[in-house]
N, C-alpha and C positions, 0 to 999 in steps of 0.2 A: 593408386592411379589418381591421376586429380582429373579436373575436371575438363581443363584444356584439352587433354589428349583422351577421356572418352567423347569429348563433344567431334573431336576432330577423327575417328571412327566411327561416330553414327553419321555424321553429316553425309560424308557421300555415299552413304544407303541409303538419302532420301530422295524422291525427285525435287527437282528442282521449284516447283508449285507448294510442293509442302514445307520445304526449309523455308522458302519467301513467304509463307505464310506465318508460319513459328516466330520467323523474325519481325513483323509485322503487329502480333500478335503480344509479343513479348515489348517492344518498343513503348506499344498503348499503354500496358500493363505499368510500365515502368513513366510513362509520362504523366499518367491517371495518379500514381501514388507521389508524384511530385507535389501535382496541383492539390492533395489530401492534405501534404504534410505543409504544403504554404500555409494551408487555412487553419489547420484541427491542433489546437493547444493540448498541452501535456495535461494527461487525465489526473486526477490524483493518487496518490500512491494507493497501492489495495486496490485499485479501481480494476472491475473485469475488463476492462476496454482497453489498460497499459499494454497488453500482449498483441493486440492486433494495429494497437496506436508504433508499438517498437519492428512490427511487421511490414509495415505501411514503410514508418524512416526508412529503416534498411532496403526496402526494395526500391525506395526514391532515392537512396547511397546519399543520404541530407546526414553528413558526418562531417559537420563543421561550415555547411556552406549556407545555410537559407534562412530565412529570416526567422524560423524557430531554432536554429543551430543549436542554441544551448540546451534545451529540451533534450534530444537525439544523442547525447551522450549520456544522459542521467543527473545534471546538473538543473537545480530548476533557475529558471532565467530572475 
């Protein structure tokens, strides 16, 4: 099952205050790790910070578009 069609089975089990909120919630989420990965340059290899710095990309979907773009794919700029 992917994710399409379990999101599209829970959604109307919820009320309607709580999907608007998720969605809400999730939108920050995702405009907060844009404005991350604008600013926070790629850590150096080994570093403990790579996993949450490749966290951040991904959930700001910065795969090939922002001004770190070459970073976000493992290439270093």
């Amino acid at each position: 099952m992917d994710w399409q069609s379990l999101l599209a089975s829970v959604l109307p089990m919820l009320p309607a205050q709580y999907a608007g909120d998720l969605v809400t919630v999730g939108t920050f989420l995702v405009a907060l790790c844009a404005l991350l990965a604008r600013f926070w340059p790629r850590p150096a290899e080994g570093s403990r910070w790579m996993k949450l710095y490749a966290l951040v990309n991904s959930v700001a979907q910065n795969k090939g578009h922002a001004t770190n773009a070459s970073d976000s794919d493992g290439k270093p700029a």
